[in-house]
C-alpha positions in Angstrom: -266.4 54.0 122.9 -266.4 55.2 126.5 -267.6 53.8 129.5 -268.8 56.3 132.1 -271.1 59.8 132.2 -271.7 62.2 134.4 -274.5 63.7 136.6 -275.9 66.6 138.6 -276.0 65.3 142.1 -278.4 68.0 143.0 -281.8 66.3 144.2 -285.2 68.5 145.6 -284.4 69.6 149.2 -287.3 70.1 152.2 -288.6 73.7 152.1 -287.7 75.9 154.6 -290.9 75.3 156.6 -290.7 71.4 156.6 -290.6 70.0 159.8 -287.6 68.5 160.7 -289.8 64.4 161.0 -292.7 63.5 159.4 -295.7 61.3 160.2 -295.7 58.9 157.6 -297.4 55.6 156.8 -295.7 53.5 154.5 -298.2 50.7 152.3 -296.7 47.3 151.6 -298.1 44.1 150.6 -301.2 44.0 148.4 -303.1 41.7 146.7 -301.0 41.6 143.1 -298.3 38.9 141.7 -295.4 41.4 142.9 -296.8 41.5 146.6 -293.8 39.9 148.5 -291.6 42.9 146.6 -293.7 45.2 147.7 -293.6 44.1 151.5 -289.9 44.1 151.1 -289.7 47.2 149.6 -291.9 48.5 152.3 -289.9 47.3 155.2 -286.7 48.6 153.6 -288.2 51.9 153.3 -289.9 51.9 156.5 -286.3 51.1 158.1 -285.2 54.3 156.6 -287.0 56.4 156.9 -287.2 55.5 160.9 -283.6 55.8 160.9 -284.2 59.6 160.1 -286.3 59.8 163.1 -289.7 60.0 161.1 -292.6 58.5 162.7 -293.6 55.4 160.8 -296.5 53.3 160.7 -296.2 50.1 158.8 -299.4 48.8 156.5 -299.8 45.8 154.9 -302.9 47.0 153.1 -305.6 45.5 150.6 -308.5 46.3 148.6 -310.7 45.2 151.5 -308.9 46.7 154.6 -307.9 50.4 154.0 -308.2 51.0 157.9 -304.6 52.1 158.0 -305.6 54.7 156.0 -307.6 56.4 158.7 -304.3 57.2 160.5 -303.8 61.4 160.9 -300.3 61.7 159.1 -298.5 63.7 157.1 -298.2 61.9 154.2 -299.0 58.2 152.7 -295.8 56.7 151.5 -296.9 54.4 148.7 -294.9 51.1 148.4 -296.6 49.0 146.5 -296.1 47.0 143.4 -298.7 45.7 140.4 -302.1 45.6 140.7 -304.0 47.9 143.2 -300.7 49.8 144.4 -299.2 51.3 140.9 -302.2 51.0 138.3 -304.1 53.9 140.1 -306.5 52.4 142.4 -304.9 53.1 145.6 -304.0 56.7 144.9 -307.6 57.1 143.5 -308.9 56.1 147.3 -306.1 58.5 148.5 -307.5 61.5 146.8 -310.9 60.8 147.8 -309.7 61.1 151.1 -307.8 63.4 150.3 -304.2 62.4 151.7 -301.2 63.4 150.7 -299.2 60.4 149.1 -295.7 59.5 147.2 -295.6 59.1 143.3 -298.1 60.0 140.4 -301.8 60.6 140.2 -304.1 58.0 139.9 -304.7 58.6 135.7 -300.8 58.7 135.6 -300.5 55.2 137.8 -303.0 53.7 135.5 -301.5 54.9 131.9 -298.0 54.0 132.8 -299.4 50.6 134.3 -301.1 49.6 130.6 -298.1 49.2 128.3 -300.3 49.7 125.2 -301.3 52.7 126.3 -298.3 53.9 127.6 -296.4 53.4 124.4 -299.2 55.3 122.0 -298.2 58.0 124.0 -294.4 57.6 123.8 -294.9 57.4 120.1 -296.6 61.1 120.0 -293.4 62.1 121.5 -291.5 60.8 119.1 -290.2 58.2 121.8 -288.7 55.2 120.1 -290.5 51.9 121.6 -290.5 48.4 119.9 -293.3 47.5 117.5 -295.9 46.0 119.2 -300.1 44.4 118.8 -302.7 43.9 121.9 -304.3 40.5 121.0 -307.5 39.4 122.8 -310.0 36.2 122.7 -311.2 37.8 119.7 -308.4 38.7 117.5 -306.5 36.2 118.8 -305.7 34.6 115.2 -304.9 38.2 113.5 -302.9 39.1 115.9 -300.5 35.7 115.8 -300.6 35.9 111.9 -298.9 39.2 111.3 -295.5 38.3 113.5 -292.3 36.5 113.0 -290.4 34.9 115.7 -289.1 36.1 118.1 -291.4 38.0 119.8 -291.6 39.5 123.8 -295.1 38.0 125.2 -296.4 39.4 128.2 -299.7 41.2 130.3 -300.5 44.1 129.2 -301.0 45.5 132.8 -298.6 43.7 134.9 -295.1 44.8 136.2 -291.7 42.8 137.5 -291.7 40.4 134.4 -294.8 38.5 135.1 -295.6 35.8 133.2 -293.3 37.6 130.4 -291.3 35.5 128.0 -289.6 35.7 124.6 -291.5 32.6 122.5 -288.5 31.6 119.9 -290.7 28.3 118.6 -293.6 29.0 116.6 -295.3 25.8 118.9 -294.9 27.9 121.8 -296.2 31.3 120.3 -300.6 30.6 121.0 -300.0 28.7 123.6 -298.1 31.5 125.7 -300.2 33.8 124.2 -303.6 31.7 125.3 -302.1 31.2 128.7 -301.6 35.0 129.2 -305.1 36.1 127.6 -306.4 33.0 130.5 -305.3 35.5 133.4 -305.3 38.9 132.1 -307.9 39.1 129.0 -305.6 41.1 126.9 -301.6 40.1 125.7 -299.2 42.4 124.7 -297.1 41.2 121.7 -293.9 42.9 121.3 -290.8 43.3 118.7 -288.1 41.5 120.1 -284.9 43.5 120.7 -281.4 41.8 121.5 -278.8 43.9 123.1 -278.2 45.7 126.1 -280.9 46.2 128.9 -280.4 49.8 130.6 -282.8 51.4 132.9 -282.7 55.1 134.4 -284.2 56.2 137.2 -285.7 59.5 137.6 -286.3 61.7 141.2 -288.0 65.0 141.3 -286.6 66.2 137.6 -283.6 64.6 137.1 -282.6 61.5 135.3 -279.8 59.1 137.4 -277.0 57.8 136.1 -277.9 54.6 133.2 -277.3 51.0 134.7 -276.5 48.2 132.3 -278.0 45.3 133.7 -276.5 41.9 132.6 -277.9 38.1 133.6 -277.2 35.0 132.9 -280.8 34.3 131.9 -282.1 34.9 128.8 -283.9 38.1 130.0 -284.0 40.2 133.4 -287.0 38.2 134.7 -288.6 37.9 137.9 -285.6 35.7 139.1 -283.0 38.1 138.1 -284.8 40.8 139.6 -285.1 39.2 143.1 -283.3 36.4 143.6 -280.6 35.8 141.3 -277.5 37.1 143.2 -275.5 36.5 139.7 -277.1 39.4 137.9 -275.1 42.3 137.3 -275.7 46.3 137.7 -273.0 47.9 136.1 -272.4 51.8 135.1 -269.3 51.2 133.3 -271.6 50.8 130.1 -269.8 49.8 126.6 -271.8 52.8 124.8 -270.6 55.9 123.6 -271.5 58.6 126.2 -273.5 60.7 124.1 -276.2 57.9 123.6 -276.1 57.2 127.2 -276.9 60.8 127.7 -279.5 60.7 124.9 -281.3 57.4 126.5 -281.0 59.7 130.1 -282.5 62.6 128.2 -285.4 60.1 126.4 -285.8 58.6 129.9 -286.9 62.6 131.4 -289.1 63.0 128.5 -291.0 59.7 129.0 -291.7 60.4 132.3 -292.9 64.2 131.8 -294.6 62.9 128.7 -297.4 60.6 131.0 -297.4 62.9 133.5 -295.5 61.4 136.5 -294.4 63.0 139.5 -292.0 62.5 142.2 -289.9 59.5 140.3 -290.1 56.4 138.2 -287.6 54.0 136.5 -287.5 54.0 132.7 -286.6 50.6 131.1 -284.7 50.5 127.5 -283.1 47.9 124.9 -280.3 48.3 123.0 -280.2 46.8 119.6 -276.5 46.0 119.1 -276.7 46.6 115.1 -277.4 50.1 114.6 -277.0 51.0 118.1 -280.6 52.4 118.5 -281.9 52.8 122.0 -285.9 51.2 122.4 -287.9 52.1 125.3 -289.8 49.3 126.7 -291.8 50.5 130.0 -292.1 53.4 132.8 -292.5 52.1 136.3 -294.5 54.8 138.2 -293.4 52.6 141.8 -290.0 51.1 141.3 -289.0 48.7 144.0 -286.8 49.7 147.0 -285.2 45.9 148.0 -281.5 45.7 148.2 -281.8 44.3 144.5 -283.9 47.8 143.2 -282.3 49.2 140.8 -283.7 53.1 141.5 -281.9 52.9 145.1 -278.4 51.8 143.2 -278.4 55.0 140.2 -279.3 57.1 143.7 -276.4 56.0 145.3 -274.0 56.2 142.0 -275.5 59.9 141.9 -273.9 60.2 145.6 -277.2 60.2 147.2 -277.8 57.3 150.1 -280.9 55.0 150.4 -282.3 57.4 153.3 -281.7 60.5 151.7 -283.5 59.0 148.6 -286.5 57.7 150.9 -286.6 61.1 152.3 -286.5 63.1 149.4 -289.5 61.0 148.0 -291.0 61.6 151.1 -290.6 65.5 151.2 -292.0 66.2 147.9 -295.5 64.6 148.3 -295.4 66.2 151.8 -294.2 69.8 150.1 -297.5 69.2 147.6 -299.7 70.5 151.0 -298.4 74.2 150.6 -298.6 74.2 146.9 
């Protein structure tokens, strides 16, 4: 067993006709469950990317107030979480007006976003991913009937854990399910698979170094993501190195096989029998807070949070000359 892997530190530089700064508004906030993440990831990146010497203008922006958006600027750095900011809406509204912005295309943002989807499509590329139903007001019973506990319960289209849990008791399993169908109309029942959590982080075309995450809760939930100071990011991973390059080589294909652009964070399980790597999600808008895990596999790759802000930055501004 070995504990460490290696990576290309090479990362997309600014063409030679880039301007030195850019004009660049950065969209925080939102309207969705993940909104006060998003405003800190905005601020972090906003801090950054001023540090540079980029002109920034800050936006907490919603559905019914897009007047940052009539700001001349070089590019639209998208910072938003969830609903509105990463299932496709607000880069739909950006290429109607047409602006140049960070991340994937609206169809992307919106496949990625529905995990259903999402994982039909990992399955065509031969993309291992945990068994799972979509169970609705209609099917509701069917779609109980055919699992045994546990099973992963959670939105279909939502993102930073929401309202996700792993239902153990078979008392718990409709009513989590019912509570879920209450706010989102459709539930996503998943295979349950115990063993390590890794994520990996892509930029431009390159995977970043796996992180183990470990947490004293039962899952890496919304607390562990944001406010639990206990949870752990480690890269000195218990895993042979040839599966963690394997899950790093899965991770590329996931992203290239939805179509995303510019970066996104791939989310795995480990099941600790046969040692078989399970892809859960792909995060088209990964969070930038000081807890984010893309900003710590940038930095283990040697490449700082400004430089990663930046680089974002630089290849949604690069798209204008394509």
């Amino acid at each position: 067993m070995a504990k460490t892997e290696t990576v290309d530190a090479n990362v997309p530089r600014p063409g030679a006709n880039a301007p030195s700064t850019l004009a660049i508004t950065v969209l925080m906030g939102g309207v969705g469950a993940e909104r006060d993440v998003s405003l800190e990831s905005g601020r972090c990146v906003a801090d950054a990317l001023e540090s540079l010497g980029h002109t920034v203008y800050r936006a907490d922006i919603n559905p019914d107030n897009l007047t940052a958006l009539a700001r001349q600027v070089d590019i639209v750095y998208i910072a938003l979480h969830g609903v509105f900011g990463e299932d496709g809406q607000v880069q739909a509204i950006l290429e109607r007006r047409k602006l140049r912005y960070t991340g994937s295309k609206p169809d992307v943002c919106s496949l990625a976003m529905h995990k259903a989807r999402a994982k039909e499509v990992f399955r065509r590329h031969d993309l291992p991913t945990p068994r799972f139903d979509v169970a609705t007001r209609e099917n509701l019973r069917e779609a109980i009937a055919c699992w045994s506990l546990p099973v992963v319960v959670k939105p279909v289209t939502e993102g930073s854990s929401v309202e996700c849990a792993i239902v153990r008791d078979a008392a718990e399993f409709r009513p989590r399910v019912e509570q879920v169908l209450a706010k989102y109309a459709e539930c996503l029942i998943e295979e349950y698979i115990p063993g390590k959590e890794l994520t990996v982080g892509i930029l431009g075309d390159q995977a970043l170094p796996v992180i183990e995450i470990r947490t004293s809760r039962e899952f890496y939930d919304y607390q562990a993501k944001y406010h639990d100071d206990a949870t752990v990011y480690s890269f000195d991973i218990d895993l042979p190195v040839d599966m963690l390059e394997h899950v790093r080589e899965m991770s590329l294909a996931a992203h290239r096989a939805l179509g995303c652009r510019d970066v996104s964070r791939v989310d795995w399980r480990v099941d600790p029998n046969g040692l078989k790597p399970y892809l859960l999600e792909v995060n088209v808008s990964p969070g930038m807070t000081s807890h984010s895990l893309l900003p710590k596999a940038a930095a283990k790759a040697g490449i700082s949070f400004g430089q990663l802000c930046d680089t974002i930055a630089r290849m949604a501004y690069r798209r204008r000359m394509d």
